[in-house]
Residue frames as a rotation matrix with the C-alpha (Angstrom) as fourth column:
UNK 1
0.567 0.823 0.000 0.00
0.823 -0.567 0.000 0.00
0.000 0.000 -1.000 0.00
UNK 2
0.477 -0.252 -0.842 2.69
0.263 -0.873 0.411 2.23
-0.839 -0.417 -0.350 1.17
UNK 3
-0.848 -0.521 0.093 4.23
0.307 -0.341 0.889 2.02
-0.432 0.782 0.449 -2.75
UNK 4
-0.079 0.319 0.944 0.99
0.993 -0.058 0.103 2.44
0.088 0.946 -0.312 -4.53
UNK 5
0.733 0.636 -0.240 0.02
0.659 -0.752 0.023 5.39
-0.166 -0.175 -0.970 -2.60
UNK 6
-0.233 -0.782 -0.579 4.05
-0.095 -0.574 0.813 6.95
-0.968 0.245 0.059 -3.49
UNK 7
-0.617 -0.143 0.774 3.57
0.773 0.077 0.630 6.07
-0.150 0.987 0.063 -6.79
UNK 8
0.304 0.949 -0.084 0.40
0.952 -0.300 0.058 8.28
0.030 -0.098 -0.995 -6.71
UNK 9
0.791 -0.011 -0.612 1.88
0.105 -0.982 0.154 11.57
-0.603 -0.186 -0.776 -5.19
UNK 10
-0.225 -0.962 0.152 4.80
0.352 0.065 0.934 10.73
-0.909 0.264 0.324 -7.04
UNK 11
0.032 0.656 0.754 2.62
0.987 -0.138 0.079 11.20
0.156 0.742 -0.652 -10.74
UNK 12
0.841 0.537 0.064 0.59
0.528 -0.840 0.124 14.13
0.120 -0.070 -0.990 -9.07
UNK 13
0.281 -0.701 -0.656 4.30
-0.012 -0.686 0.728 16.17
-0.959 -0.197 -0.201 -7.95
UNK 14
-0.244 -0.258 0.935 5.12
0.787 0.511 0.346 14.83
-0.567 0.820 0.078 -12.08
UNK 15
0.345 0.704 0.620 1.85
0.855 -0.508 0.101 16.67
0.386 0.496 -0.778 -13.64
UNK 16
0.785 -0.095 -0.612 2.74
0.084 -0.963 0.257 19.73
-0.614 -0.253 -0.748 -11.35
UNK 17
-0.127 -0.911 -0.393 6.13
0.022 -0.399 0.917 20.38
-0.992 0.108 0.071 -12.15
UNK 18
-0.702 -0.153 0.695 5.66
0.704 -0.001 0.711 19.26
-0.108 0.988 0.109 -16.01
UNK 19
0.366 0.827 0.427 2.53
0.887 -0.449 0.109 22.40
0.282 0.339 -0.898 -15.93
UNK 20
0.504 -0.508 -0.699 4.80
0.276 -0.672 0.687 24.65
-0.819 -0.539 -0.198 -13.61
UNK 21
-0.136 -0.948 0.287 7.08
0.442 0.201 0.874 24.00
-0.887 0.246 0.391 -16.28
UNK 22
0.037 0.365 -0.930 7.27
-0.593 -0.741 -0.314 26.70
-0.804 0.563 0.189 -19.76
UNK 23
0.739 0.497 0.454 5.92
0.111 0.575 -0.810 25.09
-0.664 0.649 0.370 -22.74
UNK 24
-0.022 -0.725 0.688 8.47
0.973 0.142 0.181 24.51
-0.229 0.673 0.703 -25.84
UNK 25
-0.531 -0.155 0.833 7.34
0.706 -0.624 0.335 27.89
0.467 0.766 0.441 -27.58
UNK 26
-0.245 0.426 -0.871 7.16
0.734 -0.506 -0.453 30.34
-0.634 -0.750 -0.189 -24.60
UNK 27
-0.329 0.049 -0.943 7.32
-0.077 -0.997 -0.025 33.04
-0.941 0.065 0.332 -26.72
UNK 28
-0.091 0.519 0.850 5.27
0.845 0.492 -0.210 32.56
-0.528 0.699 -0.483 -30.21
UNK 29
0.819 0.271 0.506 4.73
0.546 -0.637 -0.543 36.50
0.175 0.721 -0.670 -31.39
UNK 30
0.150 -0.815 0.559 7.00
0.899 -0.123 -0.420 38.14
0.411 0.566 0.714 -32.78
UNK 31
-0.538 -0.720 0.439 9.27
0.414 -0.679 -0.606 41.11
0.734 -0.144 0.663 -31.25
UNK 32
0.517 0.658 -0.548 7.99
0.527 0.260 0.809 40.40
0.674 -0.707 -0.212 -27.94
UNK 33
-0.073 -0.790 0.609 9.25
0.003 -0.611 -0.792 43.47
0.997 -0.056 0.047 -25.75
UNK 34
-0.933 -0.354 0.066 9.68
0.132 -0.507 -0.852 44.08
0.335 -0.786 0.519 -21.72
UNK 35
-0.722 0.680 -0.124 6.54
-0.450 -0.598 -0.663 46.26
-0.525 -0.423 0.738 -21.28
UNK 36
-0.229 0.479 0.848 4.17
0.387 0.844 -0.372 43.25
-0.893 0.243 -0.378 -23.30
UNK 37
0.488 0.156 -0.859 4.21
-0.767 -0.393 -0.507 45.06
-0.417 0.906 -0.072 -26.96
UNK 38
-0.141 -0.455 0.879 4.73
0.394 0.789 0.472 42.73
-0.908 0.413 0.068 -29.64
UNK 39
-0.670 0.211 -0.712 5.28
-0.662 -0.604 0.444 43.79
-0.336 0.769 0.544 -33.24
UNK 40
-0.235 0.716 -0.657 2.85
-0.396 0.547 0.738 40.34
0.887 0.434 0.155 -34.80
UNK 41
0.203 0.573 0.794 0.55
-0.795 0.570 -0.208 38.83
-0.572 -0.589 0.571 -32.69
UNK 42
-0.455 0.160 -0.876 0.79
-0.505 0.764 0.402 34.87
0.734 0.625 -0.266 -33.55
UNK 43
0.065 0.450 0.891 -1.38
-0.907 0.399 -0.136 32.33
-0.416 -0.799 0.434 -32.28
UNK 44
-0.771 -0.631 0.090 -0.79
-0.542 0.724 0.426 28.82
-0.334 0.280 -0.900 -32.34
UNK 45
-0.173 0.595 -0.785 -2.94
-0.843 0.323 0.430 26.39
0.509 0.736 0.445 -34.39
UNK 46
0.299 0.892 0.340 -5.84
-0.929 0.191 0.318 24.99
0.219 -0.411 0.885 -33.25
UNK 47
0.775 0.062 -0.629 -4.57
-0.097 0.995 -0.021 21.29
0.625 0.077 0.777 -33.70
UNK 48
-0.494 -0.847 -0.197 -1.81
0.043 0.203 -0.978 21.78
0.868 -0.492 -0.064 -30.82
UNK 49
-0.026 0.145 0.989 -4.19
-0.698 -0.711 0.086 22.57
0.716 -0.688 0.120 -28.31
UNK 50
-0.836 -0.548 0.001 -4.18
-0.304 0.462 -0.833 20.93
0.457 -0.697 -0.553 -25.18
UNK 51
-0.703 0.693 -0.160 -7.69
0.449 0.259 -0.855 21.60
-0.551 -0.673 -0.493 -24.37
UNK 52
-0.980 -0.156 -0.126 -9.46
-0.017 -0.564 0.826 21.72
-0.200 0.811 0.550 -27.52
UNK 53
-0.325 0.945 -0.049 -12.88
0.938 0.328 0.109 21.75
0.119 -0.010 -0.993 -26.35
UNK 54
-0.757 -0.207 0.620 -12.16
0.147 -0.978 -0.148 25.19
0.637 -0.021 0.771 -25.09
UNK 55
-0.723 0.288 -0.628 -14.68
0.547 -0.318 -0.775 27.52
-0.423 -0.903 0.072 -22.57
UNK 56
0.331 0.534 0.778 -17.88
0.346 -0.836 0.427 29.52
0.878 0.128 -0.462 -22.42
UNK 57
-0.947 -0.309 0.086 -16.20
0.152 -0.668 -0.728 32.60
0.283 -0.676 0.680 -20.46
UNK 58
0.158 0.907 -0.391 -18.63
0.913 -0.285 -0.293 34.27
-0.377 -0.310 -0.873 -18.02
UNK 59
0.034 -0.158 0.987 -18.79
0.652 -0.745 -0.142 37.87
0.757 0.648 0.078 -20.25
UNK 60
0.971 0.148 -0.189 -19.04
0.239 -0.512 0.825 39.31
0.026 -0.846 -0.532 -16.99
UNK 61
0.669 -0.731 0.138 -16.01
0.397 0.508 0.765 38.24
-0.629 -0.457 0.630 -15.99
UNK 62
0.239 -0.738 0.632 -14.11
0.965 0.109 -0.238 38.60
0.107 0.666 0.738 -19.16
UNK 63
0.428 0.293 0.855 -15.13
0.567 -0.824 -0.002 42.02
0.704 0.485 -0.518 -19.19
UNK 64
0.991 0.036 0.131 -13.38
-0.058 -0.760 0.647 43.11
0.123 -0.649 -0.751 -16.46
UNK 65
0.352 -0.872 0.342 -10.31
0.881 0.432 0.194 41.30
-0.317 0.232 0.920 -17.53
UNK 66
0.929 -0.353 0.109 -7.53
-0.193 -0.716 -0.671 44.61
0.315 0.603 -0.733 -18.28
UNK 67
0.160 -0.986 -0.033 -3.87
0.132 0.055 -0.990 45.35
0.978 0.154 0.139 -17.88
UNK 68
-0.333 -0.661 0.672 -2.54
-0.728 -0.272 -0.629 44.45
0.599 -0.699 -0.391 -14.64
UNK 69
0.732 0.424 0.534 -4.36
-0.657 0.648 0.385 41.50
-0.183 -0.632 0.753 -13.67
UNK 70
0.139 -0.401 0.906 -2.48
-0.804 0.488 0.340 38.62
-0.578 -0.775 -0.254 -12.67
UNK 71
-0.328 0.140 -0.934 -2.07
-0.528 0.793 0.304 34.82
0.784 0.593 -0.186 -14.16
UNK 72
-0.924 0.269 0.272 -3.66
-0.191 0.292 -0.937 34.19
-0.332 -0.918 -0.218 -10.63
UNK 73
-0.370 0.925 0.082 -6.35
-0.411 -0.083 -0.908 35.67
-0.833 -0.370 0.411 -11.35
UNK 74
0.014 0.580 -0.814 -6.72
-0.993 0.104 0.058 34.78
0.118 0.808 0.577 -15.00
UNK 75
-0.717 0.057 -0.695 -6.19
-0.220 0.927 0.303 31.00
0.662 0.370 -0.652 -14.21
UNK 76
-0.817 0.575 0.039 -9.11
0.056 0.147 -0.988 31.19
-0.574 -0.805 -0.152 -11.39
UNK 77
-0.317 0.507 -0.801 -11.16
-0.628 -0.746 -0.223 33.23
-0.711 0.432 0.555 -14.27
UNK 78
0.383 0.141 -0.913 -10.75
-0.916 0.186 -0.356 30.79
0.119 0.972 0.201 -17.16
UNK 79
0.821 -0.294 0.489 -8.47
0.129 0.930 0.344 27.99
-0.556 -0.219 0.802 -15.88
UNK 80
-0.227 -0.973 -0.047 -4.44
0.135 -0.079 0.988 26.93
-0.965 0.218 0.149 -17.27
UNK 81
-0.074 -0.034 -0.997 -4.20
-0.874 -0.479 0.082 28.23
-0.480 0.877 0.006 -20.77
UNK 82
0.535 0.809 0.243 -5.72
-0.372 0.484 -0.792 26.19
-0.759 0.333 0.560 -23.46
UNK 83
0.743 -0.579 -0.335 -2.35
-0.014 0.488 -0.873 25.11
0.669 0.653 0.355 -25.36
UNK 84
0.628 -0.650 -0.428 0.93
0.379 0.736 -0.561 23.87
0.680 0.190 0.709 -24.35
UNK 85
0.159 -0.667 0.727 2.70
-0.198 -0.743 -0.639 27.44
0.967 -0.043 -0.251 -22.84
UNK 86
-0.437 -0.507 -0.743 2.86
0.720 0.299 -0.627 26.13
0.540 -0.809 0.235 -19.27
UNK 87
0.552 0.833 0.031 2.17
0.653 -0.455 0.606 28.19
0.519 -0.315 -0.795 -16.40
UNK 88
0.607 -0.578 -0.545 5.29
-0.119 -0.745 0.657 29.82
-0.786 -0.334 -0.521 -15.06
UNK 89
-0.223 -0.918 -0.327 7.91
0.222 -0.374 0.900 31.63
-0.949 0.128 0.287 -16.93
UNK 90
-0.396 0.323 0.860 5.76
0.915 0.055 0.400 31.90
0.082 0.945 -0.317 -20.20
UNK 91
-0.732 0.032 -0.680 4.91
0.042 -0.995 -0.092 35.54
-0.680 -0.096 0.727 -21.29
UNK 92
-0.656 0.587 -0.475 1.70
-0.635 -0.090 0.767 34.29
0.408 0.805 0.432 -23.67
UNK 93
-0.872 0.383 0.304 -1.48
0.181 0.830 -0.528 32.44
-0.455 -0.405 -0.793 -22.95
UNK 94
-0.754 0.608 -0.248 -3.96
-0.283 0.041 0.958 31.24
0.593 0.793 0.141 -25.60
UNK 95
-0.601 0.750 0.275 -7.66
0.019 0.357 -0.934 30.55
-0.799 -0.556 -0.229 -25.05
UNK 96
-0.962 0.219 0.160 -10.42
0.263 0.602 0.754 28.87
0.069 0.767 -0.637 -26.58
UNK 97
-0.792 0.610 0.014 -13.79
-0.277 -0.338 -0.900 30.59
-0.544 -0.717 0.436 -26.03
UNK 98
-0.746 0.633 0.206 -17.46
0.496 0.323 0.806 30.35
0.444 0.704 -0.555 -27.20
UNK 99
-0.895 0.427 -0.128 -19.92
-0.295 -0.783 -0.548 32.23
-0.334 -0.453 0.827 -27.21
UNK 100
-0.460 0.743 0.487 -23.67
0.591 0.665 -0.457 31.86
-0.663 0.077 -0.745 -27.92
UNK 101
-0.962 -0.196 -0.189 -24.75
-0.061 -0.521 0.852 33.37
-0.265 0.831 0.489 -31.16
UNK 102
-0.466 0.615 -0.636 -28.28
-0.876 -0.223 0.427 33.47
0.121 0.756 0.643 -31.92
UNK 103
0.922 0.094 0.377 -28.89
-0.212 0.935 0.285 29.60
-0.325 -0.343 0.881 -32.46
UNK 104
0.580 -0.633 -0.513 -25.53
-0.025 0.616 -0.788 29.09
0.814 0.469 0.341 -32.90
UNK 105
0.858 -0.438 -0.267 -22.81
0.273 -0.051 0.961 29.03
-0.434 -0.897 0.076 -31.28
UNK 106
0.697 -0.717 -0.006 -19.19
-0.446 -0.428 -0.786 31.34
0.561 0.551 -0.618 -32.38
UNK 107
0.628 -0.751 -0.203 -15.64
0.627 0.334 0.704 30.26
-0.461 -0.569 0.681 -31.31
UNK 108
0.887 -0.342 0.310 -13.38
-0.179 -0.875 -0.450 32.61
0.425 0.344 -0.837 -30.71
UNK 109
0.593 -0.367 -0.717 -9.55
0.717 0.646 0.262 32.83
0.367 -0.669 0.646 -29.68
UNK 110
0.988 0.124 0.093 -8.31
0.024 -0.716 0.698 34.86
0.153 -0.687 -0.710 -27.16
UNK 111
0.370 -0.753 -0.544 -4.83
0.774 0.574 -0.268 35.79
0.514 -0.322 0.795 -26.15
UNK 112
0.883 0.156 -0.443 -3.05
0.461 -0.108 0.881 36.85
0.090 -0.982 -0.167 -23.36
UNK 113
0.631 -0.764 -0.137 0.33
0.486 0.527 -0.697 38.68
0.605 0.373 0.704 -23.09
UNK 114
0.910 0.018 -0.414 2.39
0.401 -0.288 0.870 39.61
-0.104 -0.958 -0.269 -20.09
UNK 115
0.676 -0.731 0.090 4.96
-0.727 -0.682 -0.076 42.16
0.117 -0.013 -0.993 -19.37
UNK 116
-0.374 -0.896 -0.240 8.64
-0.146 0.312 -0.939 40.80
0.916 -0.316 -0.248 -18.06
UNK 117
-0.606 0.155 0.780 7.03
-0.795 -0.120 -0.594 40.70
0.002 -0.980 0.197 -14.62
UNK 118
-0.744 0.543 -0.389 3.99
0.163 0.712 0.683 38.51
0.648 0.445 -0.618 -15.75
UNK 119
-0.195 0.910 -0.367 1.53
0.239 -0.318 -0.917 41.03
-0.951 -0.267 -0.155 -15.20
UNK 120
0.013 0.727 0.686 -1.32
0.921 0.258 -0.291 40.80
-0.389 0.636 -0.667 -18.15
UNK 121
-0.523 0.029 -0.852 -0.51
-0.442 -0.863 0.242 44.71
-0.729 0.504 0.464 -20.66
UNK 122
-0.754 0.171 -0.634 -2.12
-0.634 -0.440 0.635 43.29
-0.171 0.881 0.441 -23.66
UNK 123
-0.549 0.410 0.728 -4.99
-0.112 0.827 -0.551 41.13
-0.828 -0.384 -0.408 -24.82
UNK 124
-0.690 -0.216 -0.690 -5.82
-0.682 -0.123 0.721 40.03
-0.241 0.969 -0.062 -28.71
UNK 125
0.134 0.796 0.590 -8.92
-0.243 0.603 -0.760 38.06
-0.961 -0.042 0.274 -30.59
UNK 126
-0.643 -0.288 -0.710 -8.86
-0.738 -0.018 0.675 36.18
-0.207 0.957 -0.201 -33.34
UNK 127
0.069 0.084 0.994 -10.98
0.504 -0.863 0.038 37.18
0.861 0.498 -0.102 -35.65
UNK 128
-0.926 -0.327 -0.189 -10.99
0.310 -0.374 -0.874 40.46
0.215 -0.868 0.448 -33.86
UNK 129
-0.552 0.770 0.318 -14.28
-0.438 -0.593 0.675 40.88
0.709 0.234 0.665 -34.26
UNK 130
-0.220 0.260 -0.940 -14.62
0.529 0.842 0.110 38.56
0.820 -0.473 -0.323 -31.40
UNK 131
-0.921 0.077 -0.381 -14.45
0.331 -0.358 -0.873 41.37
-0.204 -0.930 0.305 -28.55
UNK 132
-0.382 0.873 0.302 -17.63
-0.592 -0.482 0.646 42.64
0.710 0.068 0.701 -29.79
UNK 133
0.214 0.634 -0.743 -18.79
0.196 0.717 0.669 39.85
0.957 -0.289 0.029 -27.56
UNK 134
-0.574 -0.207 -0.792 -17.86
0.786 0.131 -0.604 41.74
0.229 -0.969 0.088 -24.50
UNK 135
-0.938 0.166 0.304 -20.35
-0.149 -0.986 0.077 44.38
0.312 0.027 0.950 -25.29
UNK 136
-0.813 0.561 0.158 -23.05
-0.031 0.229 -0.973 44.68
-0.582 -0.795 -0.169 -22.44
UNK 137
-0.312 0.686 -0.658 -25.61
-0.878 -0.472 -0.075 45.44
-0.362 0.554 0.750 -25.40
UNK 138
-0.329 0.584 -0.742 -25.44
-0.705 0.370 0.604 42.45
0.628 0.723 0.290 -26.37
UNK 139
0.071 0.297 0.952 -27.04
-0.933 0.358 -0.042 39.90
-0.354 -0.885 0.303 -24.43
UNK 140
-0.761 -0.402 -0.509 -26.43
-0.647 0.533 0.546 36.44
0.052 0.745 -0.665 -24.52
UNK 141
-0.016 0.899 -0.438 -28.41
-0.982 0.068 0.175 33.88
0.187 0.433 0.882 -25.92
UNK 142
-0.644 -0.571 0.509 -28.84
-0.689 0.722 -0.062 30.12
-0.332 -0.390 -0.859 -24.22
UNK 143
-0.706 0.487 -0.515 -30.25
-0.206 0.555 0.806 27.55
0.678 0.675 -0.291 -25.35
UNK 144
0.309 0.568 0.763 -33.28
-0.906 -0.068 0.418 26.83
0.289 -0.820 0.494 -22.73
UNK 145
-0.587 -0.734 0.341 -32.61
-0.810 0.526 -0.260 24.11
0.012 -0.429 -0.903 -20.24
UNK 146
-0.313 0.552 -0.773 -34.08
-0.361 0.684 0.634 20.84
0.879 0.477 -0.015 -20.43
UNK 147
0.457 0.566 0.686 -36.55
-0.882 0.191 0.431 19.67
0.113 -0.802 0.586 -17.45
UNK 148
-0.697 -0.428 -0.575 -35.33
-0.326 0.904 -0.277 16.76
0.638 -0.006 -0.770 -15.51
């Protein structure tokens, strides 16, 4: 018993450290400066994610996302970034969102990009026409829930 249950924390201390740990391609856009300016935004392709089911954000929430929040708060907000970049020492973090459209549903992707400190200065959609979905005007649209 007393190996199965090392073997166990042994794994779980594994998974930490290998998520602690920065992702091959901390840095992904181009002329990535100090104060979180970058001259190209790149985002990495869909078929690397890690979690390619992606999130509905709460729009609340998102909305209040600006420059100077944390990777505390944004991994409480949204959870560990939705591709590969790790969670310390990485100065990018992608996300997968959705939103409710009508009867559809849109998927947007979202990125993140932190100063030299790794505090959150910039924050990019792609398409960009995706932030329109933080506008209080619009309201979103769920599907109705199903009686159990």
């Amino acid at each position: 018993m007393f190996f199965t249950v090392f073997r166990r924390r042994g794994a779980m201390a594994a998974l930490f450290a290998m998520a602690m740990l920065p992702g091959c391609a901390t840095r992904l856009s181009e002329g990535l400066t100090d104060d979180g300016e970058v001259r190209q935004v790149v985002f990495p392709p869909l078929s690397s994610a890690t979690r390619p089911e992606g999130i509905f954000p709460d729009r609340a929430v998102l909305r209040e996302v600006e420059p100077g929040v944390r990777k505390s708060h944004l991994l409480q907000w949204f959870g560990p970034p939705h591709f590969s970049e790790g969670i310390a020492g990485v100065r990018e973090w992608d996300y997968i969102f959705h939103f409710y459209s009508g009867g559809g549903i849109t998927t947007c992707r979202y990125k993140v990009i932190f100063d030299a400190a790794y505090v959150a200065r910039r924050f990019h959609w792609r398409p960009d026409e995706c932030g329109q979905w933080l506008s209080p005007t619009l309201m979103p649209t769920k599907p109705a829930r199903i009686a159990r």
